[in-house]
C-alpha positions as YAML, in Angstrom:
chain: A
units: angstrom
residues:
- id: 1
  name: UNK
  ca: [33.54, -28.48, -15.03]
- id: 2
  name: UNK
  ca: [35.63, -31.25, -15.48]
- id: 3
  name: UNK
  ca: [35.22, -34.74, -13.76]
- id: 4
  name: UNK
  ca: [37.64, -35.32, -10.90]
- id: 5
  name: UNK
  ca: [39.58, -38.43, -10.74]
- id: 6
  name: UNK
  ca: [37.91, -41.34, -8.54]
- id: 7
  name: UNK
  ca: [40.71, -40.75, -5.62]
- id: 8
  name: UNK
  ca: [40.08, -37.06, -5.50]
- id: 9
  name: UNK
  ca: [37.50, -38.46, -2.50]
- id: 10
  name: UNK
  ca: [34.04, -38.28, -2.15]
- id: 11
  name: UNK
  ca: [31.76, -41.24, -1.91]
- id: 12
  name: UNK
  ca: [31.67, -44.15, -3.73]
- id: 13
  name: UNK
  ca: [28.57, -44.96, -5.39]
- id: 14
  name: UNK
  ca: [26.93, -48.70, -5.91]
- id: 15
  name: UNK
  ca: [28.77, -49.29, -9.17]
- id: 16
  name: UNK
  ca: [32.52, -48.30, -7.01]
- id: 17
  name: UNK
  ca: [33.33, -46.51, -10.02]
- id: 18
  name: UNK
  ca: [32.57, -42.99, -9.46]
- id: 19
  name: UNK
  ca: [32.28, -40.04, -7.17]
- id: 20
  name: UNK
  ca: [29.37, -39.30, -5.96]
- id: 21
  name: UNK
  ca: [29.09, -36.00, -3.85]
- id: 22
  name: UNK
  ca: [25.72, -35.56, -1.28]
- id: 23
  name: UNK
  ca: [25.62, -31.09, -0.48]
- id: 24
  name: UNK
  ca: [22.85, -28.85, -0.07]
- id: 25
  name: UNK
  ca: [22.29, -25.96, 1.50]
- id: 26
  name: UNK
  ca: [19.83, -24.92, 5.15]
- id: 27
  name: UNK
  ca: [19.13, -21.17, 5.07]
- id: 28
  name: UNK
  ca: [16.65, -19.76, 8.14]
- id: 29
  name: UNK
  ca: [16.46, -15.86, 8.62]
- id: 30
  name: UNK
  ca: [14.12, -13.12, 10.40]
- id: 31
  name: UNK
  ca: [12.15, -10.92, 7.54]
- id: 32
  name: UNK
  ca: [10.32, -7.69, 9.42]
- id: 33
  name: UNK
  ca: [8.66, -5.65, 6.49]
- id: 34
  name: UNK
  ca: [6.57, -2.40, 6.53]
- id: 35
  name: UNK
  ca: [4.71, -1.23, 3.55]
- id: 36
  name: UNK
  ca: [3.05, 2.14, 5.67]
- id: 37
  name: UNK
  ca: [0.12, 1.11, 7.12]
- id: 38
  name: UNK
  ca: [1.33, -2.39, 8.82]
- id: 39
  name: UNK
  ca: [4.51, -4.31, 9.82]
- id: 40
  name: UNK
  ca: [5.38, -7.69, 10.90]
- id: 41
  name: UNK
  ca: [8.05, -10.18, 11.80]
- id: 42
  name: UNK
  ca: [8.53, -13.37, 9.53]
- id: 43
  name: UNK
  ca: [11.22, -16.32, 10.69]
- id: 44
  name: UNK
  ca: [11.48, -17.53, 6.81]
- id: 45
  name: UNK
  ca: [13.31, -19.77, 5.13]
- id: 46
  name: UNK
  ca: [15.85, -18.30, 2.87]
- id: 47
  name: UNK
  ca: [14.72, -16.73, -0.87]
- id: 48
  name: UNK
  ca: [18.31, -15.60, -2.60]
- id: 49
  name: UNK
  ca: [19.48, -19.32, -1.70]
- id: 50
  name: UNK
  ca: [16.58, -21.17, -0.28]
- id: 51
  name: UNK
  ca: [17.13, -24.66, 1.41]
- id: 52
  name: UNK
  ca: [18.17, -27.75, -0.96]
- id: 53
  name: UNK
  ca: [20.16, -31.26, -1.09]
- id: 54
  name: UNK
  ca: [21.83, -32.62, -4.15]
- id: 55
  name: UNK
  ca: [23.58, -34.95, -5.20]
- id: 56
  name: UNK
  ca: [27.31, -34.69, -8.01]
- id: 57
  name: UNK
  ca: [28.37, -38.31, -9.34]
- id: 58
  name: UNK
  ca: [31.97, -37.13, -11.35]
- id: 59
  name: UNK
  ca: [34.26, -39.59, -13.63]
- id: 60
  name: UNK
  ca: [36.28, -39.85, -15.76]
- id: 61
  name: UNK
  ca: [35.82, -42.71, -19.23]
- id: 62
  name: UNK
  ca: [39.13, -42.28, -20.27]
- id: 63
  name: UNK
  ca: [41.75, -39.50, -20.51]
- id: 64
  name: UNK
  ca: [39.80, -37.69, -22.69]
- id: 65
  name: UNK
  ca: [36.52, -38.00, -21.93]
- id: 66
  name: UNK
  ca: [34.67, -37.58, -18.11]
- id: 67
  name: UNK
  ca: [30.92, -37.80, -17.39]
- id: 68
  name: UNK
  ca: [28.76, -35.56, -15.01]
- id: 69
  name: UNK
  ca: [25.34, -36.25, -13.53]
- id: 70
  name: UNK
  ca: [23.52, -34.00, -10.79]
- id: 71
  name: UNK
  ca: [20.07, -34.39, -8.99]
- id: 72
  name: UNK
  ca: [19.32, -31.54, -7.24]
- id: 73
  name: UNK
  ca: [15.74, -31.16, -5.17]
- id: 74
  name: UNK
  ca: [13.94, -28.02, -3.99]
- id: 75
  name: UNK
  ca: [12.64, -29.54, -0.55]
- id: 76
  name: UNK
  ca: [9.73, -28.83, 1.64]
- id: 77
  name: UNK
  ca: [10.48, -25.16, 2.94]
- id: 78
  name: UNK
  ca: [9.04, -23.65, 6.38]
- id: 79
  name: UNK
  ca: [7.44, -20.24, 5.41]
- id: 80
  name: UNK
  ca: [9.73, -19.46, 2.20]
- id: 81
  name: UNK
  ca: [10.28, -15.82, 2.25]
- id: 82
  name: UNK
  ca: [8.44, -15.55, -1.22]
- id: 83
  name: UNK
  ca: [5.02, -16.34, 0.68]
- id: 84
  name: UNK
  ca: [5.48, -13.52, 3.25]
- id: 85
  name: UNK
  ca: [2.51, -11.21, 3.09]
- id: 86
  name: UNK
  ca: [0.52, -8.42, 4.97]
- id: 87
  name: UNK
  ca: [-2.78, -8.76, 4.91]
- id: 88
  name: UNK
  ca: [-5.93, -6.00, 6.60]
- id: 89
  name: UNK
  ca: [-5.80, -8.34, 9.22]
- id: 90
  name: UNK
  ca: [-1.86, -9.05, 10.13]
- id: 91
  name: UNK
  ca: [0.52, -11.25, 8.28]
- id: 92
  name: UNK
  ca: [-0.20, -14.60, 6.52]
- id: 93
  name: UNK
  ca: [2.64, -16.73, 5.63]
- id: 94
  name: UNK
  ca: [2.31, -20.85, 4.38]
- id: 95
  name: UNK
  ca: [4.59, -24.05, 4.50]
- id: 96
  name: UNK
  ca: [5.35, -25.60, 0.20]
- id: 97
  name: UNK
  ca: [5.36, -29.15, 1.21]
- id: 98
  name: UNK
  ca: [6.05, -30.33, -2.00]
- id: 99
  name: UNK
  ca: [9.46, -31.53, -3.00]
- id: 100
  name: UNK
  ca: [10.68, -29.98, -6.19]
- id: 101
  name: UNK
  ca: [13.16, -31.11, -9.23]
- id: 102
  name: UNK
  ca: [15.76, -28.32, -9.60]
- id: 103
  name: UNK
  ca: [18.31, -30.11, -11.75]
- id: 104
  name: UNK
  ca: [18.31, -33.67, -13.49]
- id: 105
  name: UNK
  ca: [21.09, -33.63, -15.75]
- id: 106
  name: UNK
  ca: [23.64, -35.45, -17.35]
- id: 107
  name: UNK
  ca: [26.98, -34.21, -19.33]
- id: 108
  name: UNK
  ca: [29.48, -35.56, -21.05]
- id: 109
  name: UNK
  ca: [32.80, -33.54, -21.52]
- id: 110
  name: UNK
  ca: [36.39, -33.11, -23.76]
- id: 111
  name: UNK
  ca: [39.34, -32.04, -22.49]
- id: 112
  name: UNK
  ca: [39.21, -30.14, -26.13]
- id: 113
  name: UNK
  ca: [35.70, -30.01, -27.14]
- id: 114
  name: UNK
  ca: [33.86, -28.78, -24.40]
- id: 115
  name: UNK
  ca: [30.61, -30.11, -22.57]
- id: 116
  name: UNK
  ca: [27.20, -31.24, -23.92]
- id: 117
  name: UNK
  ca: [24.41, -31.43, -21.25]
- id: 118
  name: UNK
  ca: [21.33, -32.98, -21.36]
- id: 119
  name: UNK
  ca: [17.92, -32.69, -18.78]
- id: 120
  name: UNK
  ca: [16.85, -30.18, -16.86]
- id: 121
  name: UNK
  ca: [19.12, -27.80, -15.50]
- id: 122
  name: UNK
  ca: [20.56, -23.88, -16.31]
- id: 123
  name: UNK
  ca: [19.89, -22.90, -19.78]
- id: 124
  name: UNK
  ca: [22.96, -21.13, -21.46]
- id: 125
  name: UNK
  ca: [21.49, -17.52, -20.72]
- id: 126
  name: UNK
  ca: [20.96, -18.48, -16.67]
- id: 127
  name: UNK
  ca: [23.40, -16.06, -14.29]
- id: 128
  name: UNK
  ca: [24.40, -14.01, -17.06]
- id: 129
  name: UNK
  ca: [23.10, -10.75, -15.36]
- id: 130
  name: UNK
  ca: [24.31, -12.07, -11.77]
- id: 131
  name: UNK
  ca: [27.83, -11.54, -12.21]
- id: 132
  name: UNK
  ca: [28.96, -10.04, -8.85]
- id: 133
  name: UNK
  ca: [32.47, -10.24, -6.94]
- id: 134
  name: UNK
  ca: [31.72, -7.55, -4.01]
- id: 135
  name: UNK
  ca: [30.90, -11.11, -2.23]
- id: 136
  name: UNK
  ca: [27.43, -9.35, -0.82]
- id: 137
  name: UNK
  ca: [25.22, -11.44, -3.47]
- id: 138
  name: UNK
  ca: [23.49, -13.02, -0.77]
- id: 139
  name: UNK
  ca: [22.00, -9.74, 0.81]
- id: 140
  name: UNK
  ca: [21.34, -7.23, -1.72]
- id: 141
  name: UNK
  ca: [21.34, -9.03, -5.60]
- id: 142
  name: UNK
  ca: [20.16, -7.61, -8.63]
- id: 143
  name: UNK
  ca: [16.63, -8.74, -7.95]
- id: 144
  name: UNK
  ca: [14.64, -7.15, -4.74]
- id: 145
  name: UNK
  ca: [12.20, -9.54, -5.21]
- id: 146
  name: UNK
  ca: [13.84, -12.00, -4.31]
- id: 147
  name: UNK
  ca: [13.80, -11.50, -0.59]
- id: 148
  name: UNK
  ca: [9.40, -11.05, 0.32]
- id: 149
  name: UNK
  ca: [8.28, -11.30, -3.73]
- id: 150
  name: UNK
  ca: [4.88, -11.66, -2.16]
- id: 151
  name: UNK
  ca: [4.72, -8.53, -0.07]
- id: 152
  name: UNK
  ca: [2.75, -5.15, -1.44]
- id: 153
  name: UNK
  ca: [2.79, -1.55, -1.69]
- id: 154
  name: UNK
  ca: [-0.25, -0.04, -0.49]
- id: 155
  name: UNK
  ca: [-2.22, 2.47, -2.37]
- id: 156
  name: UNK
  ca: [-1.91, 6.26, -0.10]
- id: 157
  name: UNK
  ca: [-5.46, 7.56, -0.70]
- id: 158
  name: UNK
  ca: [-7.21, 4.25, 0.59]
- id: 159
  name: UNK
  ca: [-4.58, 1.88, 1.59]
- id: 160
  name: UNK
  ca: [-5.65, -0.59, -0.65]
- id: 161
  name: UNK
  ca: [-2.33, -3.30, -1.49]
- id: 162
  name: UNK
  ca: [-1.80, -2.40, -4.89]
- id: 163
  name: UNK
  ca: [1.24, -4.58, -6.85]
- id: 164
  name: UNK
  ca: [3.52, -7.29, -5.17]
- id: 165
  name: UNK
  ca: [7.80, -7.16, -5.67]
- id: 166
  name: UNK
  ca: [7.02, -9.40, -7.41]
- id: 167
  name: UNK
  ca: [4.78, -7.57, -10.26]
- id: 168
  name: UNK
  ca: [7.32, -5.19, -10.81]
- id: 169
  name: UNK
  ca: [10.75, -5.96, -9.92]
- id: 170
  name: UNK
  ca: [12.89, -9.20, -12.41]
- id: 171
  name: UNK
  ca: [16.13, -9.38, -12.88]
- id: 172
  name: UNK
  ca: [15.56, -10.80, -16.29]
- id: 173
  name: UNK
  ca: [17.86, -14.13, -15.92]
- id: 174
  name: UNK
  ca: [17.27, -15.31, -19.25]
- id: 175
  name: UNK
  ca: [15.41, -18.30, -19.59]
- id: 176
  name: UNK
  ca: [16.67, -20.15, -16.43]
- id: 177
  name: UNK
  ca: [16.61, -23.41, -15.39]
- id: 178
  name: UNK
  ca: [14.46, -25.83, -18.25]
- id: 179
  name: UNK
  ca: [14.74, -28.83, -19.75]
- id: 180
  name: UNK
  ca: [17.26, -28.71, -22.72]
- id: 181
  name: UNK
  ca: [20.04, -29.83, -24.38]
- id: 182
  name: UNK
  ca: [23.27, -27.55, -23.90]
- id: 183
  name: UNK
  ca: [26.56, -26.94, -25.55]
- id: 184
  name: UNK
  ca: [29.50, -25.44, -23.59]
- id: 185
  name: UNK
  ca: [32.81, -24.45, -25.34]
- id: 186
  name: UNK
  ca: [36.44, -24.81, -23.46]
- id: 187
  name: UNK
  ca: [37.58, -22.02, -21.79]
- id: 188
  name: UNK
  ca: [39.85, -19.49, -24.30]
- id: 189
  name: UNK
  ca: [41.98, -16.77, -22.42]
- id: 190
  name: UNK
  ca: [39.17, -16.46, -20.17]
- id: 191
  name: UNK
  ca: [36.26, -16.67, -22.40]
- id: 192
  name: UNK
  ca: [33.78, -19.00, -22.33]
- id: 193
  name: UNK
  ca: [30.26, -19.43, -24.29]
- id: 194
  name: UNK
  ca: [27.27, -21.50, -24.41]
- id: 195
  name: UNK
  ca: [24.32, -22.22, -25.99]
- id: 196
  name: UNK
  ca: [21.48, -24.25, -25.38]
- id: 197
  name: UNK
  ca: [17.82, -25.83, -27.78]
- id: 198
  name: UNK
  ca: [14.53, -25.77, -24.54]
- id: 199
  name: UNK
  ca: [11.80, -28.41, -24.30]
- id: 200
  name: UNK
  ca: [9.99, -25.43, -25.76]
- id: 201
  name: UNK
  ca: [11.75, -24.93, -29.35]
- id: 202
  name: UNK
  ca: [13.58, -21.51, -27.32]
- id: 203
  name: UNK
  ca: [16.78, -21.03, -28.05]
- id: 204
  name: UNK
  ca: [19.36, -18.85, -25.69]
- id: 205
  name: UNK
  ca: [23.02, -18.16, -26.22]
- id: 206
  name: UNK
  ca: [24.99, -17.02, -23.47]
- id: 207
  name: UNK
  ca: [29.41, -15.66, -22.93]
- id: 208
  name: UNK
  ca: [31.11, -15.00, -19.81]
- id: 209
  name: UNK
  ca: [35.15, -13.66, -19.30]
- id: 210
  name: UNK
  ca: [37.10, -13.43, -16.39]
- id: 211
  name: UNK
  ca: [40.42, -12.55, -15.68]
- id: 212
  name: UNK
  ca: [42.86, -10.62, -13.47]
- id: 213
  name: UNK
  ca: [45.55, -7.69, -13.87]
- id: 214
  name: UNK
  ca: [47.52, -6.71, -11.08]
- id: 215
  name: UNK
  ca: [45.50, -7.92, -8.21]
- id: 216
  name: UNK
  ca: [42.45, -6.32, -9.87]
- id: 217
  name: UNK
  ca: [39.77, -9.11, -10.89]
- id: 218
  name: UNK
  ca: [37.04, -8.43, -13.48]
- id: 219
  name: UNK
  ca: [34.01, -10.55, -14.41]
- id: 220
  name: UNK
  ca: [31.77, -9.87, -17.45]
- id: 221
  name: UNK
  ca: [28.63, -11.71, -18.57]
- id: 222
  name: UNK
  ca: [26.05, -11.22, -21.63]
- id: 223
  name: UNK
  ca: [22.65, -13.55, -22.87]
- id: 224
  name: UNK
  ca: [20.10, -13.36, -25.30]
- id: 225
  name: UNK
  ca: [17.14, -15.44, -25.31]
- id: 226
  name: UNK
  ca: [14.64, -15.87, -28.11]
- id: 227
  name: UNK
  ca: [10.72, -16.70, -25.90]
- id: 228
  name: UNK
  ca: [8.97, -16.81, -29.26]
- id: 229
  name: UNK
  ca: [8.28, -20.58, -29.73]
- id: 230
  name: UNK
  ca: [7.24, -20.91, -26.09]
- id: 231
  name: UNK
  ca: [4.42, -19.75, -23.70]
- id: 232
  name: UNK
  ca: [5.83, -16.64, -21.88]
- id: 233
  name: UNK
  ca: [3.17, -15.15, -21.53]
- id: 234
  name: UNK
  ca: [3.66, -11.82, -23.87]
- id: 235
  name: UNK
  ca: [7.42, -11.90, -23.77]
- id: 236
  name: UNK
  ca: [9.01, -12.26, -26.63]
- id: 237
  name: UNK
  ca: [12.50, -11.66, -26.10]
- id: 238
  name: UNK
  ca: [15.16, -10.79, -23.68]
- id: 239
  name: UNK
  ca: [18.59, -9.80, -23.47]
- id: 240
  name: UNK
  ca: [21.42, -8.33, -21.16]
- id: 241
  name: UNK
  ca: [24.50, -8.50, -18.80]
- id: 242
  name: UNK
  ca: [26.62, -7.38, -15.80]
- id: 243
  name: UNK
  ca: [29.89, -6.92, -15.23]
- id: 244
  name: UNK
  ca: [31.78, -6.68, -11.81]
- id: 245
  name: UNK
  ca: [35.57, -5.21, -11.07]
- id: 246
  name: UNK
  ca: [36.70, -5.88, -7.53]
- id: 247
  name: UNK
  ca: [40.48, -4.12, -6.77]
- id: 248
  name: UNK
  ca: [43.15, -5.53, -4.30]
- id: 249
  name: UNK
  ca: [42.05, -3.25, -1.77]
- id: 250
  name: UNK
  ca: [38.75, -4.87, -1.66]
- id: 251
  name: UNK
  ca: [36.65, -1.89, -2.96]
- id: 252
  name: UNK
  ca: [34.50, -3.54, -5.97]
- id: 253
  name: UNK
  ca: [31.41, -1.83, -8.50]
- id: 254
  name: UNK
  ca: [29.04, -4.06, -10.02]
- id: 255
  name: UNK
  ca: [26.59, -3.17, -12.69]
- id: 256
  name: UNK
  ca: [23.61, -5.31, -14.16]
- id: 257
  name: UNK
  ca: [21.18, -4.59, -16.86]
- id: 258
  name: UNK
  ca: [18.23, -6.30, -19.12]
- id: 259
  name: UNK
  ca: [15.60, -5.68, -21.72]
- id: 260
  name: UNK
  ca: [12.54, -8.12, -21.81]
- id: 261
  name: UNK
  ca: [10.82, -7.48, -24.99]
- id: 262
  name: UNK
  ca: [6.57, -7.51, -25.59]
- id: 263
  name: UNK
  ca: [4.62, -8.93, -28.51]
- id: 264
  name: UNK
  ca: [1.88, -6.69, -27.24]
- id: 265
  name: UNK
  ca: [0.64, -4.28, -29.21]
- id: 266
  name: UNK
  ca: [0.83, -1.41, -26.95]
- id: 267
  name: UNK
  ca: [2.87, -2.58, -24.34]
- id: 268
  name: UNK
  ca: [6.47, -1.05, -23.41]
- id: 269
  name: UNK
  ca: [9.25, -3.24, -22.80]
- id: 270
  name: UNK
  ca: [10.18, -4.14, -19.76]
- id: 271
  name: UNK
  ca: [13.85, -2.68, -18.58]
- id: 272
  name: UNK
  ca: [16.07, -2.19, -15.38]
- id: 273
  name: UNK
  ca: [19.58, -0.61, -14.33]
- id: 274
  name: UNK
  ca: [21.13, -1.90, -11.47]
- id: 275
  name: UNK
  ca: [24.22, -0.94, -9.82]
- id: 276
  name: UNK
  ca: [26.10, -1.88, -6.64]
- id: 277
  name: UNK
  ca: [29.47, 0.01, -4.80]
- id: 278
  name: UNK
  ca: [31.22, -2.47, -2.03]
- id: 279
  name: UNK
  ca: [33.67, -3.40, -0.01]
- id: 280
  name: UNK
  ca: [35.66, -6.40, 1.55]
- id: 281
  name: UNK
  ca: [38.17, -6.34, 4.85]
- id: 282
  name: UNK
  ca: [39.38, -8.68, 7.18]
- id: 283
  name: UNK
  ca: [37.65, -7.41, 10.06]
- id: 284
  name: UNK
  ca: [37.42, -10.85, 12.18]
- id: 285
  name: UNK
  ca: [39.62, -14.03, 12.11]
- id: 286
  name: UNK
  ca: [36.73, -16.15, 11.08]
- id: 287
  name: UNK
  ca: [36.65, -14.61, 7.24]
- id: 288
  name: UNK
  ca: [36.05, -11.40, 5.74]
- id: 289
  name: UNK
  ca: [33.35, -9.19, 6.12]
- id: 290
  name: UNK
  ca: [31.36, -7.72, 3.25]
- id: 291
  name: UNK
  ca: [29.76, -4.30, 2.85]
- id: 292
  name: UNK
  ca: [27.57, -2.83, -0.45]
- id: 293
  name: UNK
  ca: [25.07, 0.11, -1.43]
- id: 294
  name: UNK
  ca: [23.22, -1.07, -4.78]
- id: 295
  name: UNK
  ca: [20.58, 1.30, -5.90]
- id: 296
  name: UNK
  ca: [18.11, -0.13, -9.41]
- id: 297
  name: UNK
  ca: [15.59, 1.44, -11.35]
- id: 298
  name: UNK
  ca: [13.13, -1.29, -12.95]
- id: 299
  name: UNK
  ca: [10.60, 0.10, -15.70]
- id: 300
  name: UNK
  ca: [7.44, -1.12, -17.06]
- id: 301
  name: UNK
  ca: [7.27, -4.38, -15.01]
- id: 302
  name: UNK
  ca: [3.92, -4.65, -13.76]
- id: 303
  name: UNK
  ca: [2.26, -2.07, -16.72]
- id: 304
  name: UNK
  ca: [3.15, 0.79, -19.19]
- id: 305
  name: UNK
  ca: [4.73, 3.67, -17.37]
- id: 306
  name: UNK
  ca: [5.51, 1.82, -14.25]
- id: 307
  name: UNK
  ca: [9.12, 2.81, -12.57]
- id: 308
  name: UNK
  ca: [10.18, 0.99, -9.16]
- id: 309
  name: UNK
  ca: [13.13, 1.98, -7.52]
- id: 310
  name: UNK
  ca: [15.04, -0.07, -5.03]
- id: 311
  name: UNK
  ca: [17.99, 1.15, -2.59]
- id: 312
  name: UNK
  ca: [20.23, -1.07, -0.42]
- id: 313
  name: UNK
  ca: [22.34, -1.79, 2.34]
- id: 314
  name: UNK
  ca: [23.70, -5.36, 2.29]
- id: 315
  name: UNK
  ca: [26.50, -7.09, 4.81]
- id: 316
  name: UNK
  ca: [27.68, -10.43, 4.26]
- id: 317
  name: UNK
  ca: [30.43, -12.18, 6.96]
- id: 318
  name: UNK
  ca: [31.88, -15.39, 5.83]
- id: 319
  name: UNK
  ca: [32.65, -17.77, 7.69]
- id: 320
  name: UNK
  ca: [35.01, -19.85, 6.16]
- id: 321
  name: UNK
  ca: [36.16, -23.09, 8.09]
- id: 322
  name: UNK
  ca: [32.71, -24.19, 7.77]
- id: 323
  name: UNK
  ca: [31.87, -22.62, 4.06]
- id: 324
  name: UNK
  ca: [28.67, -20.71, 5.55]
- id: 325
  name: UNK
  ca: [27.91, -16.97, 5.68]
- id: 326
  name: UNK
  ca: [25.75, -14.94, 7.92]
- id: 327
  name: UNK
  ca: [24.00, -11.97, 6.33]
- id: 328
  name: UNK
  ca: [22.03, -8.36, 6.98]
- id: 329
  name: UNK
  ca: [20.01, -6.63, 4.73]
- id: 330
  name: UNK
  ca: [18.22, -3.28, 5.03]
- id: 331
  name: UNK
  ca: [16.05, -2.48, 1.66]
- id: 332
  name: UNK
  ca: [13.55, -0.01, 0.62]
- id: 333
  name: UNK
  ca: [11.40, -0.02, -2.67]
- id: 334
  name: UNK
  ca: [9.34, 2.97, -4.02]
- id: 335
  name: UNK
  ca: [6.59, 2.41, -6.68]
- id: 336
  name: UNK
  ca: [6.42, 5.52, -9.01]
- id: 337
  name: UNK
  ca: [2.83, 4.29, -11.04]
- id: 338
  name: UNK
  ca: [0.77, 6.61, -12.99]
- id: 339
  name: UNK
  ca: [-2.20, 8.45, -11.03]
- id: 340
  name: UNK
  ca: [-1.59, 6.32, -8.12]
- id: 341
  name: UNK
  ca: [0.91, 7.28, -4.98]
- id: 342
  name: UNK
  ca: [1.99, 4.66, -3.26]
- id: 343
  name: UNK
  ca: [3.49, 4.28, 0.06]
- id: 344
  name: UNK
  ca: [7.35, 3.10, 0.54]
- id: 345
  name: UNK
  ca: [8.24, -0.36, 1.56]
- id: 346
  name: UNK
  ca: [10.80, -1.35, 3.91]
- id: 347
  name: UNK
  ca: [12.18, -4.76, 4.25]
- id: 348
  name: UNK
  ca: [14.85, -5.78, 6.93]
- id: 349
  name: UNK
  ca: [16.47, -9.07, 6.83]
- id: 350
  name: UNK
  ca: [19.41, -11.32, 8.79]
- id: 351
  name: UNK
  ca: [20.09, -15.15, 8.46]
- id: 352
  name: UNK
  ca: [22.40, -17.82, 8.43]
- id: 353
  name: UNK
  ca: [23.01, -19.86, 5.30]
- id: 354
  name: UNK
  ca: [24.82, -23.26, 5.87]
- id: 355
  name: UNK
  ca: [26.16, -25.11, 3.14]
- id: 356
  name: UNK
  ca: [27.13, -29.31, 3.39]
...
């Protein structure tokens, strides 16, 4: 990113030197789930995007240099999806009060040399396995978790709530968000690579491309991230990437996959394949409407042996004179776990997110 010049708008902060920029995001939607003995109806707050407010100062020091900072808070959310649950006696579902610090970050940046970014915000491997241009991201992503993390399959022979989403589906996204120091390079034909030193001694490294041939647009991403001189629990590594092509007539195939490696004796590493098929059209006047099948197969999550499948139907409409996007999703999850059976679950979600 490079910092806009001070009449490029925005508002002016105390010093009347810069721009500063307030935006956020308010997501609400309706979550019903069924894991095969009980169902319910959540109103949630949003879990791909969930609601925020920031705030972008941009300027420039001369004509080679700019600076960057961004504040960006996690607010108080009403019933986040993540907190959905069914319980033996009906659903349970809690306010986070608690305001949280997303990014605090600061970066300087050459026309020539690139960016270097310091405080907490995306570490270099963060996104790498999100690349997606079927525009559906916001209903079905690469991690079902995402959307009722907290929710359980349920044991057949005694209906006993066995592991959450959460145990056993991750997309793997690298080390995320953390405080760190960061180095971007400039942009090359496309190509673009980062790497970045955590508050824990990990180091990640991270490369995107993009670029388009005759009306056909491609997007390709890759990370690896080194856990070992941090607690991560038994993680030790992980690496991965995606890759997305969309064509000019709007059909588009994504594919995403990861490997988060164990220092366990014993214990298998941790894998998934991901893939989505979708496709855009113009079907109203107020933006286009989005349509995708993914389908994933996630191994080893929650223990050895462990294989949860996930399969999709995701529809996004945009609506663009007000940058916001409505959005359906219909997903069911098995849990294939050694000498267990477990029954399916079923989640069906549709909200609004608004962004400012």
């Amino acid at each position: 990113m490079w910092p806009a010049p001070v009449s490029a708008g925005g508002i002016k902060n105390q010093n009347g030197k810069a721009d500063l920029t307030v935006y956020g995001i308010i997501t609400r939607a309706l979550l019903y789930a069924d894991d095969g003995k009980q169902s319910a109806l959540f109103h949630v707050d949003g879990s791909v995007e969930n609601t925020r407010v920031g705030f972008l100062m941009e300027g420039r020091i001369n004509q080679e240099w700019g600076i960057i900072g961004q504040l960006e808070h996690d607010v108080g959310l009403s019933n986040p999806a993540g907190n959905a649950s069914l319980g033996d006696n009906g659903e349970t579902i809690s306010d986070e009060t608690a305001f949280g610090i997303r990014l605090a970050d600061i970066g300087i940046a050459h026309r020539r040399l690139g960016m270097f970014s310091l405080g907490q915000g995306d570490t270099a491997s963060t996104d790498r396995v999100a690349v997606d241009l079927s525009g559906t991201d916001l209903a079905n992503n690469n991690n079902p978790a995402d959307m009722g993390s907290g929710l359980s399959f349920r044991n057949t022979a005694d209906n006993a709530r066995t592991a959450t989403l959460g145990d056993v589906f991750d997309k793997i996204d690298g080390i995320d968000k953390d405080d760190r120091i960061r180095y971007d390079t400039p942009e090359f034909n496309g190509i673009q690579a980062a790497v970045s030193y955590t508050d824990g001694e990990s180091v990640d490294i991270g490369a995107g491309w993009s670029g388009e041939f005759n009306g056909t647009e491609i997007e390709i991403g890759a990370f690896y991230a080194d856990y070992k001189a941090r607690d991560f629990g038994t993680d030790d590594a992980a690496y991965g990437g995606s890759a997305s092509v969309k064509l000019e007539n709007g059909l588009s195939l994504t594919l995403a996959s990861a490997v988060k490696t164990s220092e366990t004796t014993g214990r298998d590493d941790a894998n998934y394949l991901w893939g989505k098929v979708g496709y855009s059209t113009g079907l109203f006047s107020v933006g286009d409407t989005h349509f995708a099948i993914s389908h994933g197969v996630y191994n080893n999550f929650g223990q050895n042996d462990d294989e949860a499948t996930e399969i999709s139907l995701g529809i996004v409409q945009d609506l663009e004179s007000v940058g916001s996007n409505i959005w359906f999703l219909v997903r069911n999850h098995e849990l294939d776990r050694t000498a267990q059976t477990n029954d399916d679950l079923l989640i069906v979600s549709t909200g609004v997110l608004l962004n400012f």
